[in-house]
N, C-alpha and C positions, 0 to 999 in steps of 0.2 A: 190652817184649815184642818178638820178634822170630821172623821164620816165613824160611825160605830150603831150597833142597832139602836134602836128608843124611838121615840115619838118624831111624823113627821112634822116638825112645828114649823110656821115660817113666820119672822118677825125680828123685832131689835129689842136687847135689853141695854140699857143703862145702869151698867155697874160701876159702882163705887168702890175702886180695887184698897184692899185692905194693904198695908205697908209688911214688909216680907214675905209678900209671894211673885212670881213672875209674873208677867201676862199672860204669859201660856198655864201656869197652874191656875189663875186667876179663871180663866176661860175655859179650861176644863171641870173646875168645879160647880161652875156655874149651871155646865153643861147636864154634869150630874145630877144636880138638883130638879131641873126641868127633865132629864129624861130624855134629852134631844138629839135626833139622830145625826144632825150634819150644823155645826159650828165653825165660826171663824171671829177675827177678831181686827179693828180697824186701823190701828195703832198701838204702838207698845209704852210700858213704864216701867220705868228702873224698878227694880224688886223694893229699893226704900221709897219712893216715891207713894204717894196714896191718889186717888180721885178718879174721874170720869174714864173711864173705858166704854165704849160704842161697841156691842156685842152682836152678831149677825147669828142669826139661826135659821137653815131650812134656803129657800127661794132669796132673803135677802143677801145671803151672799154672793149673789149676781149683780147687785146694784152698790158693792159698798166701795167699789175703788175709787169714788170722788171723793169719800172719806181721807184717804192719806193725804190730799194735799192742801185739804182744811185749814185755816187758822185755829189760832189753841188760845188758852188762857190758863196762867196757873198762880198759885201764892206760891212763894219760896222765901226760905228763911235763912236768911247768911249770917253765918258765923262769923266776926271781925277778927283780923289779928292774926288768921290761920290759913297759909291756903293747903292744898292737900294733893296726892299726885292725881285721884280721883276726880276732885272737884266735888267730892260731899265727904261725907259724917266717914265712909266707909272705907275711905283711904290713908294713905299715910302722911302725917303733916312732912311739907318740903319747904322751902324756901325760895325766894327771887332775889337776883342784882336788887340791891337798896332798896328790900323790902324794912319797914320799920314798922314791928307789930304793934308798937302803942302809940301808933300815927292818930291824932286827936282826927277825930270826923262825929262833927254836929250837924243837924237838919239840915243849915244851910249848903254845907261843905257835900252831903251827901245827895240832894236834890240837884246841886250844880252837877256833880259827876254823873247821874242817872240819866241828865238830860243828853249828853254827848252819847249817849246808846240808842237814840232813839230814830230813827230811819231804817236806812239801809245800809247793816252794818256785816262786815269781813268777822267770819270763826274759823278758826281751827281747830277740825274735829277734835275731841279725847282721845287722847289713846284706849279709856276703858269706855270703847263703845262696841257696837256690832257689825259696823262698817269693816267690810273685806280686805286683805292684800293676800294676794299668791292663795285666793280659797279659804283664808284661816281669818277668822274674824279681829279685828285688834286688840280686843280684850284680852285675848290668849298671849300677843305677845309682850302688852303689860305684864300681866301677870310672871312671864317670864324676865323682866326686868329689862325688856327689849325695847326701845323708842326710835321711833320711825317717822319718817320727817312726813308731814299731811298736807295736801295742795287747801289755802282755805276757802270757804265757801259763803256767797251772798247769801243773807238772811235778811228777814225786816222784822222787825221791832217795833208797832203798832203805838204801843206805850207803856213805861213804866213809871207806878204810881206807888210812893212810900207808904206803907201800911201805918209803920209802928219802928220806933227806933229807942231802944233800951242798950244802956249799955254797949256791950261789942254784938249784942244783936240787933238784925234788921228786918223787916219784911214787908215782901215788895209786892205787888200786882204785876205781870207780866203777861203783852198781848202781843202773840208773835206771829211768825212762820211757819207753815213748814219746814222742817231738818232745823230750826233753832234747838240749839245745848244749852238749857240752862245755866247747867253745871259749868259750862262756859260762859255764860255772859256772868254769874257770880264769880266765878275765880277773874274776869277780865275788869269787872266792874271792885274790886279790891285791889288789883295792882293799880289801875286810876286811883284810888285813896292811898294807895302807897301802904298798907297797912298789911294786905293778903286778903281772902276769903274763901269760905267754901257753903255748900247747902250743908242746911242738918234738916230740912227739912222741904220738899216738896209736893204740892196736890195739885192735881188738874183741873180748872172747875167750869170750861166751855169748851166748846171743838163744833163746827161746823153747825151752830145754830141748837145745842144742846146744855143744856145747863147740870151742872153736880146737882141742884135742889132736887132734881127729876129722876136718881138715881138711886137703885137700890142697894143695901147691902146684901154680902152674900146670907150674914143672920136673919132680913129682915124674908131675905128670898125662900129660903129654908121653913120661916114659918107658914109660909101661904096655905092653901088648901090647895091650890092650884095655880104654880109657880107661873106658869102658862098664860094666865093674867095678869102678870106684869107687861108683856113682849107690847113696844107699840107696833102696828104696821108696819111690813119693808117701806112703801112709800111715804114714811116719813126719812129717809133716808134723801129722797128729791124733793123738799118741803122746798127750795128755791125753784124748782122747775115751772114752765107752765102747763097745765092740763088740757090733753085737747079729748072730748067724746066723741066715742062715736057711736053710732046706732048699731042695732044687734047686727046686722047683715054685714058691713061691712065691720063688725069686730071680731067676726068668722073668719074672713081672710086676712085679717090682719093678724092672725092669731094663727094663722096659715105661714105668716112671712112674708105676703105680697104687701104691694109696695098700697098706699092708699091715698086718692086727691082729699089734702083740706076741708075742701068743701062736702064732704063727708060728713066733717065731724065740725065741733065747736068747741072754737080755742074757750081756756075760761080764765079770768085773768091777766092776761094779756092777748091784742088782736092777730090776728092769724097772720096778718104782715110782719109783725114783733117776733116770730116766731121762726119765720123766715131762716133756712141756712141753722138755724140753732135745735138744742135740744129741749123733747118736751116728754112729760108722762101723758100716758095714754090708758084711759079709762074705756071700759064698755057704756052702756048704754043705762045699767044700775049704779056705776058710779065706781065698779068693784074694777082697781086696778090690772091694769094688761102686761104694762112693761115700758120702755120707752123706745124711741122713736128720733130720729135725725127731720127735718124741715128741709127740704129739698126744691126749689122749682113748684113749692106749691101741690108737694108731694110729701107723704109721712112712709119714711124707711124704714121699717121695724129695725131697733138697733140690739134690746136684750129684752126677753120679752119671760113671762112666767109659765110655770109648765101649764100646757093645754087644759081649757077646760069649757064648760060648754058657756056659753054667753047670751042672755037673756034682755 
């Protein structure tokens, strides 16, 4: 997250992170461009990594924490033959017990092994990640030639679909989890070929109901007349939610913080019983976004709502 003078804008960009920059440089330059005073960002990508980053600026960064536990989708490209202490391009090639780097793997041989990944499958985080021990991220003690034993962690594996297979290259479709490692499932998906692997290549290209097609780059953002025109809605951020209105008097106090009956308002969408106990967006009476709301007894509990304004 990030607060500095410029424009107050509020809204989501979909950028299309170029390959060698962080998320965080990714996100602050974007920031620049637009002139925005308060950014954050919803999820990270390896600095080699390229594709969809979901950008919060202004009010939406109040509704973006359903984002991290989003499913994802990305292309990856494994290297055969190699695996690496990394798990991509950027590490150092290493070896496994009976690895054999010119282990033959044709279509067949590689579609049977892709299938065995596909559920709910056991990772062991990387050592070059960002996950913590004792304060100090792991990546630092890679880097220090340091290896530390990792407890592994449930993932699911939606599906994995062969792109394209040349030579000791591959590339795969991948629809995962949250906390899935690529970089792990290719180095895991090469010791099954017996052969090794690692990425040389990675892009993002969906996450919580967003598509790469939809995404800008930071060149294309730079030429606008007014970058400001890119940003969709924060409430596309709860494009799964259902919307319940309400009329101007009671989007007064609800905008207040008090609690408000259903019958208020009108679910849209789904019926106000469906609604029930779960969570919903909450519009005024023009349609123009309020915030959201818990379902309670037939009751709407303002949950996070957007700074005050007057409602017509």
């Amino acid at each position: 997250m990030a607060s500095r003078r410029g424009r107050a804008l509020d809204g989501v960009l979909l950028l299309d992170k170029p390959e060698g920059l962080s998320s965080n440089h990714a996100l602050q330059r974007a920031r620049r461009i637009l002139d925005a005073r308060k950014a954050g960002h919803t999820g990270t990508l390896d600095p080699f990594a390229t594709g969809l980053m979901v950008l919060c600026f202004g009010e939406a960064t109040k509704f973006s924490g359903g984002m991290f536990d989003a499913d994802k989708s990305y292309t990856a490209t494994l290297a055969l033959g190699e695996e690496t202490d990394s798990g991509d391009r950027t590490g150092v090639p290493v070896g496994f017990p009976g690895q054999d780097p010119e282990a033959a793997v044709d279509e067949t041989r590689m579609l049977d092994v892709l299938s065995r990944f596909v559920g709910r499958i056991s990772q062991v985080p990387p050592m070059y990640s960002a996950l913590k021990r004792d304060g100090r991220p792991l990546y630092e003690y890679a880097r220090e030639g340091v290896e530390l034993e990792r407890e592994p962690r449930q993932v699911t594996i939606h599906g994995l679909r062969l792109l394209s297979l040349s030579g000791r290259s591959a590339t795969i479709d991948v629809a995962c989890s949250k906390g899935t490692y690529v970089r792990t499932l290719a180095q895991d998906v090469g010791r099954a070929l017996g052969c090794g692997a690692h990425l040389t290549a990675l892009r993002r290209t969906r996450t919580a109901g967003f598509d790469l097609a939809q995404a800008w780059t930071l060149e294309r953002l730079e030429a606008l007349a007014d970058p400001a025109g890119a940003l969709l809605p924060m409430e596309s951020l709860l494009a799964d939610l259902p919307v319940v209105r309400l009329d101007a008097a009671a989007a007064g106090r609800f905008m207040q913080g008090r609690k408000e009956r259903m019958a208020a308002g009108e679910a849209t969408g789904t019926a106000a019983a469906e609604t029930d106990a779960g969570k919903v967006r909450v519009a005024g009476p023009d349609g123009g976004f309020l915030g959201t709301a818990r379902c309670e007894d037939g009751w709407l509990q303002p949950d996070r709502l957007i700074s005050f304004k007057e409602t017509t």
